[in-house]
DRENDOVEX-885380 format. One line per 4 residues: their letters; for each residue y, x, z of C-alpha. Coordinates in pm, whole numbers. Layout:
residues N
A	Y,X,Z; ...
This chain:
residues 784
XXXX	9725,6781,14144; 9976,7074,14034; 10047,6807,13710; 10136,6520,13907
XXXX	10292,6708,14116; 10534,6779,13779; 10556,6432,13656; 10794,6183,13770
XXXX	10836,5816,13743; 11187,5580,13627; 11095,5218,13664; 11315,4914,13727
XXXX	11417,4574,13588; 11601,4504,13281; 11781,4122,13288; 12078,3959,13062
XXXX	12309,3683,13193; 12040,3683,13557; 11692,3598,13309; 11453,3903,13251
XXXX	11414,4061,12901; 11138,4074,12758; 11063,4392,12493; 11336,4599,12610
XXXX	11303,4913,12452; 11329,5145,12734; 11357,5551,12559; 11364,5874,12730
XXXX	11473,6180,12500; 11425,6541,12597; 11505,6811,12339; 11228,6702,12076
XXXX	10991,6510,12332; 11025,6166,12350; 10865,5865,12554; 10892,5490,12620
XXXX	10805,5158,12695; 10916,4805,12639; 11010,4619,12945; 10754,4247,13048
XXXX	10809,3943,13070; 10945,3975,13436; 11225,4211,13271; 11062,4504,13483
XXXX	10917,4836,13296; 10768,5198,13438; 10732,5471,13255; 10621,5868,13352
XXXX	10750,6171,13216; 10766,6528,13302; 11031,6623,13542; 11314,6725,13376
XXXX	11699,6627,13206; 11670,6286,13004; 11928,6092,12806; 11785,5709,12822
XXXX	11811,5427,12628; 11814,5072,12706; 11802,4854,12391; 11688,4539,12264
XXXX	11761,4278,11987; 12097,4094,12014; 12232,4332,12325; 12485,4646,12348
XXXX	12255,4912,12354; 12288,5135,12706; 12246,5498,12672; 12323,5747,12989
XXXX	12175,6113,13153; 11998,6099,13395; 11778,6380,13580; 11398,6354,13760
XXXX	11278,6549,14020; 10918,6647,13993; 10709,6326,14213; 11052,6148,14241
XXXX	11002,5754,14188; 11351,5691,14056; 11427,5272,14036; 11769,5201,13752
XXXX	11779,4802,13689; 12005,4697,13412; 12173,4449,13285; 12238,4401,12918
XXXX	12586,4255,12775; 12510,4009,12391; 12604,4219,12127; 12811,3984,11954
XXXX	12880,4186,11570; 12528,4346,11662; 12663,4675,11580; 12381,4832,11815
XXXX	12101,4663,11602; 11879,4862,11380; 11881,4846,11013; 11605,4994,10768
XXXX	11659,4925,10467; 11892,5249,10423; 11651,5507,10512; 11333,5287,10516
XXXX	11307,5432,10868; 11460,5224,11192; 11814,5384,11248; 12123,5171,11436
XXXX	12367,5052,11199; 12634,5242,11324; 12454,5558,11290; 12298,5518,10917
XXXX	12401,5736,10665; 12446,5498,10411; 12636,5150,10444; 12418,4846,10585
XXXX	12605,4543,10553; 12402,4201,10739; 12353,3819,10709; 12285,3747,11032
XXXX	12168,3440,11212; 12498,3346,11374; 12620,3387,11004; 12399,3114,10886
XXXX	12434,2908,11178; 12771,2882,11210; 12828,2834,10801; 12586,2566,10793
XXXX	12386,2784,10533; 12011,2579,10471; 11928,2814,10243; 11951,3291,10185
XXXX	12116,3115,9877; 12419,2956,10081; 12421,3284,10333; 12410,3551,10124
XXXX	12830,3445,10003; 12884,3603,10357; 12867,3962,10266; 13125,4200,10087
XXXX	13042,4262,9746; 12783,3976,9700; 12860,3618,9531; 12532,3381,9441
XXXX	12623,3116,9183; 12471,2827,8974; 12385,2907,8612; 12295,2559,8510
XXXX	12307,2210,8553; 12012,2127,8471; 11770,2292,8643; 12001,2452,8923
XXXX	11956,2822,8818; 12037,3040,9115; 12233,3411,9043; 12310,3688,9333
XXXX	12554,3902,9157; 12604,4270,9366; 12947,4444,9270; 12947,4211,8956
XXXX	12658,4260,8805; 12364,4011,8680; 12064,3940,8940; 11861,4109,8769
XXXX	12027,4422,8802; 11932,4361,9204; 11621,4419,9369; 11537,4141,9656
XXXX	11266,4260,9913; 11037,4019,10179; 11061,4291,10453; 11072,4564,10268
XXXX	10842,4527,10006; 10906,4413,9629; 10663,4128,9573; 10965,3899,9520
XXXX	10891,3850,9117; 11158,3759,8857; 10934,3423,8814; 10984,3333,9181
XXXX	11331,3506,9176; 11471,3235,8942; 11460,2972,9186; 11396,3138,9457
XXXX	11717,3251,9639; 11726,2843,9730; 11332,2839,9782; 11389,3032,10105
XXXX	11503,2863,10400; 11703,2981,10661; 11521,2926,10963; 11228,3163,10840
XXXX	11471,3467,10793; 11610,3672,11087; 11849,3854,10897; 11913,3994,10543
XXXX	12068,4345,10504; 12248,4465,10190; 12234,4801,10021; 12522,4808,9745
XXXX	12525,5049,9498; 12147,5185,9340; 11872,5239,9564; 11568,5308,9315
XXXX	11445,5615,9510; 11338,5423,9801; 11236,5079,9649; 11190,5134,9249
XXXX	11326,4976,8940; 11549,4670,8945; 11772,4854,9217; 12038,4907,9016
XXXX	12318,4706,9147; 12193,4689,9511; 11917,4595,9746; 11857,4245,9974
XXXX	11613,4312,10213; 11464,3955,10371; 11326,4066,10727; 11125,3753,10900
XXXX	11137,3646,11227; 10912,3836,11443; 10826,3680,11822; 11034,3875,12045
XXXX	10998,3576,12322; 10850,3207,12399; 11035,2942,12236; 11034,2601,12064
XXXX	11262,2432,11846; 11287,2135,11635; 11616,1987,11451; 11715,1790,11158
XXXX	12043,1838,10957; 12152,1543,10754; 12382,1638,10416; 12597,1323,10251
XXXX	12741,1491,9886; 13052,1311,9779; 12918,1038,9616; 12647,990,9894
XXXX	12381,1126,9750; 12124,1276,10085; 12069,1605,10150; 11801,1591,10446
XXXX	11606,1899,10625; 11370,1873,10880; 11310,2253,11041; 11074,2382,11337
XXXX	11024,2761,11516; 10787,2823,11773; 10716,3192,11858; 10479,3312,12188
XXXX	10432,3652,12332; 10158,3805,12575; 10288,3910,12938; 10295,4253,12812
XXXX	10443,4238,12484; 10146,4377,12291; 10113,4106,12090; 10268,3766,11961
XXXX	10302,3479,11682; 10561,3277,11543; 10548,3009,11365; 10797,2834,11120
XXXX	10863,2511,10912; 11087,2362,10668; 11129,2036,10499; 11390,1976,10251
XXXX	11447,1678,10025; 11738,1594,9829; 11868,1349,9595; 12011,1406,9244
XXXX	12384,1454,9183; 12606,1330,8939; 12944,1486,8898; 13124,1271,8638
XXXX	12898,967,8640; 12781,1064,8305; 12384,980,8393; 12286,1344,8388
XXXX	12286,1551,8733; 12468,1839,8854; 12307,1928,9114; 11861,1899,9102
XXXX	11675,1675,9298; 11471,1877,9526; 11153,1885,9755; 11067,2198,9920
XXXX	10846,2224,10190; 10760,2596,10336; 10545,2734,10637; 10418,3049,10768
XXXX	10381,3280,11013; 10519,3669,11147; 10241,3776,11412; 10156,4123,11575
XXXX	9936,4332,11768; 9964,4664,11972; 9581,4790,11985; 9750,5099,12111
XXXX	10068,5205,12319; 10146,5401,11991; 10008,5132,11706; 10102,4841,11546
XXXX	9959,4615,11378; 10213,4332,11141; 10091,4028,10932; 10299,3773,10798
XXXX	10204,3487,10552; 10392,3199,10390; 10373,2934,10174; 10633,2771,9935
XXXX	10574,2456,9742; 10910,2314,9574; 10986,2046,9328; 11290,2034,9102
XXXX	11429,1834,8838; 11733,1772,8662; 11872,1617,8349; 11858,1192,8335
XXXX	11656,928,8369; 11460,1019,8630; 11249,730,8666; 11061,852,8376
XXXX	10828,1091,8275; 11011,1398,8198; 10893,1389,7771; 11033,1053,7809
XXXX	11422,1177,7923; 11637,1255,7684; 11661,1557,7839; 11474,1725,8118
XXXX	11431,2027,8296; 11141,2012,8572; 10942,2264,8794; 10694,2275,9018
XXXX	10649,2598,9229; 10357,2686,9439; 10418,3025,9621; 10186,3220,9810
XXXX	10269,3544,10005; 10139,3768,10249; 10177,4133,10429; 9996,4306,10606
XXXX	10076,4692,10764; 9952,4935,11031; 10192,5198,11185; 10119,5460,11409
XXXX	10311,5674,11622; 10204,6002,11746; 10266,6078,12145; 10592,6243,12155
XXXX	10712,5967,11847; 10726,6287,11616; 10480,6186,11340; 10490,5848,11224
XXXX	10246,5714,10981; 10215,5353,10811; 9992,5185,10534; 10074,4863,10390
XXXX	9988,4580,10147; 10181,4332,10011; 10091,4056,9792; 10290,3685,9621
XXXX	10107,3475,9406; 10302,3228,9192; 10203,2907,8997; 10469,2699,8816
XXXX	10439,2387,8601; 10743,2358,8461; 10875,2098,8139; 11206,2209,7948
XXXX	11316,2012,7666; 11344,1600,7635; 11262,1289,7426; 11394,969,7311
XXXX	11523,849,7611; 11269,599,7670; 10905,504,7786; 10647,520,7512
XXXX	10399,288,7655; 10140,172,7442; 10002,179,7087; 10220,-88,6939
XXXX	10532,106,7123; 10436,412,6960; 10354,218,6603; 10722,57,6594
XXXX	10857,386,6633; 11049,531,6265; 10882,873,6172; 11150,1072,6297
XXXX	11121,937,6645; 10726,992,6634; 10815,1391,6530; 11091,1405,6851
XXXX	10788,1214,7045; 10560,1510,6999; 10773,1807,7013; 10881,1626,7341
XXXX	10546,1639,7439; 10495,1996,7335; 10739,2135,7629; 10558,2139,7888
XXXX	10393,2463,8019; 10228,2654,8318; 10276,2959,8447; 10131,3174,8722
XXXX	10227,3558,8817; 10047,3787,9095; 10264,4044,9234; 10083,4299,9467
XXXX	10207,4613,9619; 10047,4892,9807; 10129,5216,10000; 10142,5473,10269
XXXX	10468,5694,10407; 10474,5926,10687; 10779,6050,10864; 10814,6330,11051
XXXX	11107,6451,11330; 11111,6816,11252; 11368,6800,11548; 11667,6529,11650
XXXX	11861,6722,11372; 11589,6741,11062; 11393,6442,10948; 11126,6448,10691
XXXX	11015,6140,10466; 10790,6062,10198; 10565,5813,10016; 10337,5664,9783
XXXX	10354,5345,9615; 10154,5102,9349; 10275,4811,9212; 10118,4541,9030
XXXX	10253,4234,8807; 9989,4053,8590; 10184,3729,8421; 10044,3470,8243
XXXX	10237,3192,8028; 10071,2900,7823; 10225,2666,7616; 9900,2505,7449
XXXX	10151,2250,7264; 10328,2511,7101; 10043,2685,7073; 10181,2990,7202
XXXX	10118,3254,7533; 10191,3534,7682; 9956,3781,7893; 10085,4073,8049
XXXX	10046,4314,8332; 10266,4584,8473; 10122,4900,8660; 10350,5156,8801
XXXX	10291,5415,9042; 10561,5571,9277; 10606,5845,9457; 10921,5952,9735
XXXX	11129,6194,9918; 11393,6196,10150; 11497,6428,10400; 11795,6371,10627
XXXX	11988,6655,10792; 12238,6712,11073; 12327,7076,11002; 12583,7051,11303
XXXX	12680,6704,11487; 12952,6554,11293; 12787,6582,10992; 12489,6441,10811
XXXX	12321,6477,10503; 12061,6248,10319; 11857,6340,10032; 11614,6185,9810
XXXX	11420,6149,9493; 11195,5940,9361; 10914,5987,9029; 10794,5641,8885
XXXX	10507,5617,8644; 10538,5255,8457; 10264,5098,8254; 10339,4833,8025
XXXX	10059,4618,7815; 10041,4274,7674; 9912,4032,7418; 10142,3753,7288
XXXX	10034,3451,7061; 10298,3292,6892; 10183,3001,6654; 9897,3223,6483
XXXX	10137,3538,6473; 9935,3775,6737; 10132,4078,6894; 10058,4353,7153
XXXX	10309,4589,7339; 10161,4894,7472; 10447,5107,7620; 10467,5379,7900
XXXX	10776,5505,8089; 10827,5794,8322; 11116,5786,8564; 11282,6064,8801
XXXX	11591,5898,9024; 11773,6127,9253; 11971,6035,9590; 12206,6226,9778
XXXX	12472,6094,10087; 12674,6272,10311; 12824,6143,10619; 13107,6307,10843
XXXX	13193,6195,11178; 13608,6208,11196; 13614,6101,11552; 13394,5910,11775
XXXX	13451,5636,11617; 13551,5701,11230; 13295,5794,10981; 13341,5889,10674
XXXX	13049,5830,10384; 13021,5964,9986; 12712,5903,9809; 12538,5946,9433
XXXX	12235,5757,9340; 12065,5651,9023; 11846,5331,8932; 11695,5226,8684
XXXX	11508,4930,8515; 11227,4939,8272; 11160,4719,7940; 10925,4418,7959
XXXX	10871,4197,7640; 10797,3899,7879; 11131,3874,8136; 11290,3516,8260
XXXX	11584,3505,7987; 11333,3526,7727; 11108,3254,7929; 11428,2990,7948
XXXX	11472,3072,7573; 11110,2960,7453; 11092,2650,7662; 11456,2551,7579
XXXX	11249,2508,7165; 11343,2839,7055; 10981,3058,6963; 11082,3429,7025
XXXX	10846,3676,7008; 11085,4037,7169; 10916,4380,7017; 10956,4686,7257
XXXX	11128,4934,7007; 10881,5282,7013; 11183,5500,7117; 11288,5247,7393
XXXX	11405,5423,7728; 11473,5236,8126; 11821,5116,8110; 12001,5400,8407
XXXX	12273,5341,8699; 12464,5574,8796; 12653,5478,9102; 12932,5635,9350
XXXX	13050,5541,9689; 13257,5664,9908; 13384,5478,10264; 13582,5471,10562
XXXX	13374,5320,10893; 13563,5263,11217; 13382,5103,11524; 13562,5068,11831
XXXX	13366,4933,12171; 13602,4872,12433; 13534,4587,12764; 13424,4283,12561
XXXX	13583,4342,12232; 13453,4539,11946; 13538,4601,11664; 13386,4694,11274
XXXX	13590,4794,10991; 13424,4911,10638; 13688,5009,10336; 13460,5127,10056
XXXX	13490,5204,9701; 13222,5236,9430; 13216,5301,9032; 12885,5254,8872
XXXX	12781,5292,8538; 12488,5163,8356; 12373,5352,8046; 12123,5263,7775
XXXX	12140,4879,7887; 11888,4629,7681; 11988,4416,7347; 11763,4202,7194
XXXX	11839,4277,6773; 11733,4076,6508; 11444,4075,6257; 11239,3876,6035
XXXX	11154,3578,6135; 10760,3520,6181; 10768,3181,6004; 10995,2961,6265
XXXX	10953,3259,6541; 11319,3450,6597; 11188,3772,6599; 11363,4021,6777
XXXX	11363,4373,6889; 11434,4543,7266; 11641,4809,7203; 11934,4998,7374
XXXX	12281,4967,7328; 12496,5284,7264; 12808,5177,7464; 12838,5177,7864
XXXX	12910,4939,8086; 13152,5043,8373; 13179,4895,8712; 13430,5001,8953
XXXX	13614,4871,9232; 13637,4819,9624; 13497,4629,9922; 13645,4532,10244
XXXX	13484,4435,10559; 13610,4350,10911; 13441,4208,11207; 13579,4159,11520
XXXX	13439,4005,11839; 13705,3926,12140; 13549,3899,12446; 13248,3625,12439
XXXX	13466,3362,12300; 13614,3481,11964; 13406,3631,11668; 13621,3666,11334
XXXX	13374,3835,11037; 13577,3866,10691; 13516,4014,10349; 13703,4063,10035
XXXX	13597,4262,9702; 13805,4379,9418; 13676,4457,9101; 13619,4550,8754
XXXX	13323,4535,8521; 13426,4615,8145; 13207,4730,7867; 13339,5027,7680
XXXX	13310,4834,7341; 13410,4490,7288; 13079,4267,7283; 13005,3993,7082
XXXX	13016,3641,7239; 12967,3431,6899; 12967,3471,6550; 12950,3229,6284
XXXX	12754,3323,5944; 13045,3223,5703; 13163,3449,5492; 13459,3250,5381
XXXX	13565,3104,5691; 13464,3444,5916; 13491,3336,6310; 13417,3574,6622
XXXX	13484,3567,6930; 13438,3929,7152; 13539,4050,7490; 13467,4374,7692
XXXX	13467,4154,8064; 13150,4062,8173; 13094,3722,8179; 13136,3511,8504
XXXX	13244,3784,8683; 13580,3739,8897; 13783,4021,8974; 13825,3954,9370
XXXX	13637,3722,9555; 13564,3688,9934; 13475,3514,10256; 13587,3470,10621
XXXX	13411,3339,10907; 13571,3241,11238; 13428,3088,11546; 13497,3008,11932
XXXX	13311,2908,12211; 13607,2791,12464; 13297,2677,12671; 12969,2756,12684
XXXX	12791,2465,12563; 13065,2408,12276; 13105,2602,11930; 13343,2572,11682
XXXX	13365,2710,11353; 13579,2792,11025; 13481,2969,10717; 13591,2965,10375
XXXX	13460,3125,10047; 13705,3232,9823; 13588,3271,9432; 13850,3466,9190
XXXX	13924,3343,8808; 13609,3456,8545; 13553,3412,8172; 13314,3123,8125
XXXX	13112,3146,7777; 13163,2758,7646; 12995,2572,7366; 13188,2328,7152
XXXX	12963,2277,6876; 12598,2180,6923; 12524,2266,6550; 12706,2570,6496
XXXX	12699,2658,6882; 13033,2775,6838; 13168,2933,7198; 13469,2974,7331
XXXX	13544,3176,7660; 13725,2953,7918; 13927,3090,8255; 13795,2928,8553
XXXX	14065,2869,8766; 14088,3014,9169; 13854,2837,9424; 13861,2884,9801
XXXX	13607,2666,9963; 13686,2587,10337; 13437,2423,10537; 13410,2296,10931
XXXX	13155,2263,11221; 13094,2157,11538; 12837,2219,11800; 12777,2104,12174
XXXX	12464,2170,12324; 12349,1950,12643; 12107,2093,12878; 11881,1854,12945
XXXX	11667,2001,13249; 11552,2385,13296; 11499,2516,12973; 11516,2253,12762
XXXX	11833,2226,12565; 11940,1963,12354; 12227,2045,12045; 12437,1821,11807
XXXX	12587,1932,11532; 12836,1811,11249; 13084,1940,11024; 13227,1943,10636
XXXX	13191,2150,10382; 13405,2227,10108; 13655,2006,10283; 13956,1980,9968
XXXX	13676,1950,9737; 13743,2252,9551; 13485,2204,9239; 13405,2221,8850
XXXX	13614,1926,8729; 13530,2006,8344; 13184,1984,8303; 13010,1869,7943
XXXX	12895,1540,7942; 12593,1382,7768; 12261,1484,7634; 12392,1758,7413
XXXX	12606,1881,7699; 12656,2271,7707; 12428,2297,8047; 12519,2658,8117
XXXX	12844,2570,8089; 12915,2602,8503; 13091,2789,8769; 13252,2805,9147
XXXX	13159,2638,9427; 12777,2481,9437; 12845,2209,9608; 13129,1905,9610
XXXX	13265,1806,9950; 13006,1706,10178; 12965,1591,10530; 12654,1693,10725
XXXX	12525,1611,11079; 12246,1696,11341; 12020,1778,11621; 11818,2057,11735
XXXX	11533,2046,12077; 11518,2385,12145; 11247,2521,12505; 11308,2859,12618
């Protein structure tokens, strides 16, 4: 009786714009005890705590968190209802990809920049291809006409200098990541949050340049939606995508499921009415599902599964059989990915501990080459043929390949609140990547599997309460073996690589409202014989067989930041400002040198180059939100990424006519590029939007000569892509809502007006904007 005599109860009702909330977090801090609740589907929550001092917190996804004091009388019943303002730059949400522990944005130690869903509404973005151009420092962009290559470039450098993560875990394999920045549609993500700069302690190799983190919808209420968005490019080609969400929770949000579609088909286009296409035809069609379960007040339990299955092709002529183009590049994907993890909480939310396992399965069919242009159809066809044409016949037939790759990842971390001032975390981590590549026409293959084992530290201190220091290291074990078979010639790479990868950020609090951040972190990459380049080169008809070289080591970031944060809350308006400036350099990157040739196999060796490559340069970012009406998000990034030696583009092998052509730019990196976003809702059923993309001059590598393949490096001139839409949504009874849609992008047609022509064209040979001018309109049912 004496102890509930102590305790003491806060309950009340928690509503936005006069509905209830459902999930409210509702917190209660004292000292190093904490306790909370989420709020039902009426909006109402209870909780009971000791008498006693309390700051609380009322949060929830897409409102301004509320935080106050508040005291309880031992066997007071204390009622507080609330009600919660939108959060228009979500500057309250939570990130976690900074500290791999849940943290608001404003408050993480390192810089969290976010593609949100307004972002990819209100740009019209189909695809994390199209959305991710909305984000300082980032810039995706088409390698090739052909087969529609897809490149995120972070501060400059190549994607594969980035690490891309499905909700926090790196199952997202170089295979799938070739195509797959356009694979994943928009309505399955709920937002993507950027990590510039390396970030190999928390999430491994690849995190050199930065880290994507895809985070999937999780049911936070009951809904329904359904919509189509029609796409005419220039020339008319359709663009159509038919997309569904449904998402249900229990009464008590301890559980709940949602559910998500996508349907996108999309004709070939043809830029200069040459025959071959620009841009792929396309079929993807994805599902899955994000559900979860609360066994426990203090447990959770997380699954989420999807499936991808995409067609592309590009070249000509596609009403034939791709051997029978004259030139063809075709794939088939067939994706398969799941997670599952278990997190548990200890009563006062001090210890935190959490086991997961991740898992993507790929399959790919894919064809890269071409024939004669036309259908062999019979015996007499293939009789009539001159013996040259029955040689091009069967190499022709000779592309075509499959592919598959399993990706699995498992670990634990626990986390531990020493006190609100000293944080403790640290993990384990193993990572599996078994691919397999046959080319029984070439009679060639590839098996191999990569094992590495990870373990991680952080520990994040607030020695007094402006300041804050982060602090982290990581030790990788990586385990590389394979057997090749090249036309007879049999090879095996048996390599292992140790890794230590340090972090450490500091963060100062100015004033209430200015932060200043400095960080150094390292990342790192390690060797594999098999890797995408060398995949494209094989099936473009080139046999290369890549040696690890014995005294091969990772290829090493190391990268500096430093920023100035201001975030100003005042009535309706907010406000986010991010100036930030990073240098990275990457040491002992990877060449491929050549050796003897293993009868028509280029054989080469992985090796590392002695000069650096240098990175340096700044970011921008400002958001504002004015009132409910007016939300202006902008970006702009200036930069330079030079080699410290000149590199060799081309070089011809005659010694009386010597040519070579060398820079020390990267290629296809601009110096300054950018975005801008602006919309207003003058009512509330209407929404208008503006945003642009602007892209900055690069150096374009350019073929002239098929036989010699003689380059030259061509300056791309300035782009600035504008694009419009409109939205009005009619409410059609209680809770059912009814939207239309429309708009333009790239509305002056800023595009590539230089691209090769023919069969022979040079089909890397592209850059700016990925899409002409194109008109687009639409519907969405949505039931809340």
């Amino acid at each position: 009786m004496l102890a509930a005599a102590q305790q003491a109860t806060l309950k009340g009702k928690i509503t936005a714009e006069g509905k209830p909330v459902l999930g409210a977090d509702v917190i209660l801090r004292k000292a190093s005890e904490v306790k909370g609740t989420s709020s039902k589907n009426t909006g109402e929550y209870i909780v009971k705590v000791p008498a006693g001092d309390y700051k609380l917190s009322i949060s929830s996804v897409g409102f301004k968190t509320i935080n106050q004091s508040l005291s309880l009388s031992p066997g007071e019943e204390q009622t507080l209802n609330f009600s919660l303002q939108r959060d228009l730059l979500e500057i309250d949400q939570v990130v976690v990809t900074a500290t791999r522990n849940i943290i608001p944005q404003y408050k993480s130690p390192v810089v969290v920049s976010k593609v949100t869903g307004h972002i990819f509404e209100t740009t019209q973005s189909l695809s994390l291809a199209e959305g991710l151009n909305f984000t300082p420092g980032l810039r995706t962009e088409t390698n090739c006409q052909n087969c529609g290559f897809n490149q995120l470039r972070i501060n400059g450098l190549e994607g594969s200098y980035s690490q891309i993560l499905v909700n926090g875990r790196p199952v997202f394999s170089s295979l799938a990541g070739v195509y797959g920045l356009e694979m994943i549609p928009a309505n399955m993500i709920d937002r993507v949050e950027v990590v510039r700069g390396a970030g190999s302690v928390l999430y491994g190799g690849n995190a050199i340049g930065g880290t994507v983190n895809i985070l999937t919808k999780d049911p936070t209420k009951n809904t329904f939606s359904l919509g189509n968005s029609l796409s005419l490019l220039k020339d008319g080609s359709p663009d159509n995508t038919l997309f569904t969400n449904a998402s249900v929770v229990s009464e008590d949000f301890d559980k709940g499921l949602t559910l998500f579609a996508y349907q996108r088909n999309r004709k070939p286009y043809d830029a200069n009415g040459d025959g071959f296409s620009e841009i792929t035809k396309l079929h993807n069609t994805t599902f899955g599902a994000d559900a979860f379960w609360n066994p426990a007040e203090n447990s959770k339990i997380k699954l989420n599964l999807n499936s991808i299955n995409e067609f592309r092709r590009g070249g000509n002529k596609f009403d034939l059989l791709p051997h029978q183009s004259e030139i063809t590049e075709q794939l088939r994907h067939r994706i398969l990915a799941g997670d599952l993890s278990f997190e548990r909480f200890s009563d006062d939310l001090a210890h935190k501990f959490s086991i997961y396992t991740s898992a993507q399965y790929t399959d790919r069919n894919g064809y890269y080459g071409g024939g004669l242009g036309y259908a062999v159809n019979s015996q007499d066809d293939f009789d009539a043929l001159e013996n040259g044409d029955k040689e091009e016949y069967f190499k022709a037939l000779a592309k075509y390949g499959h592919t598959t790759e399993l990706v699995g990842v498992g670990g634990v971390q626990y986390a531990y609140t020493f006190s609100p001032e000293l944080n403790l975390s640290l993990g384990s981590e193993y990572k599996y990547d078994k691919v397999n590549d046959d080319y029984v026409g070439q009679n060639r293959s590839v098996d191999q599997a990569v094992r590495i084992f990870g373990n991680y530290l952080q520990v994040e201190w607030n020695p007094f309460k402006r300041l804050t220091l982060l602090g982290g290291s990581r030790y990788d074990y990586v385990d590389i073996k394979g057997h090749y078979l090249f036309s007879g010639a049999n090879e095996d790479t048996n390599k292992q690589i140790s890794k230590f990868v340090p972090r450490l950020t500091v963060m100062y609090d100015l004033t209430e409202t200015l932060k200043l951040r400095g960080s150094f972190a390292q990342g790192y990459r390690a060797p594999q014989a098999f890797d995408e380049e060398l995949h494209a080169d094989v099936l473009d008809g080139n046999p290369i067989f890549v040696e690890l070289d014995r005294d091969l080591k990772s290829e090493t970031s190391n990268s500096y930041t430093a920023s100035l944060n201001y975030t100003q809350r005042e009535g309706n308006t907010q406000a986010n400002l991010i100036l930030e400036g990073f240098f990275t350099q990457i040491n002992n990157s990877f060449i491929n040198q050549g050796l003897t040739d293993i009868g028509n196999i280029k054989h080469k060796i992985k090796t590392n180059a002695s000069d650096l490559l240098n990175i340096m340069g700044a970011n921008i970012e400002a958001n504002f939100a004015f009132g409910s009406k007016w939300v202006w998000q902008t970006g702009f990034t200036y930069q330079q990424s030079r080699f410290s030696q000149a590199q060799t583009i081309w070089e011809n092998e005659d010694d009386t006519n010597p040519k070579k052509v060398t820079s020390d730019r990267v290629m296809r990196s601009p110096d300054f590029y950018g975005y801008t976003t602006l919309s207003y809702n003058p009512i509330a059923p209407l929404k208008l939007s503006y945003n642009g993309v602007l892209t900055g001059a690069m150096d374009v590598p350019h073929i002239i000569d098929v036989e010699t393949e003689e380059k030259i490096l061509v300056k791309s001139p300035n782009f600035y892509e504008q694009n419009l839409r409109a939205a009005y949504t009619f409410d059609l009874k209680e809770h059912y809502h009814l939207e239309v849609f429309a708009g333009v992008k790239n509305i002056f047609n800023q595009y590539q007006k230089d691209f090769d022509m023919g069969k022979k064209r040079d089909s890397d040979y592209i850059y700016g904007p990925q899409h002409p001018r194109t008109f687009f309109l639409g519907l969405t049912l949505s039931l809340d």
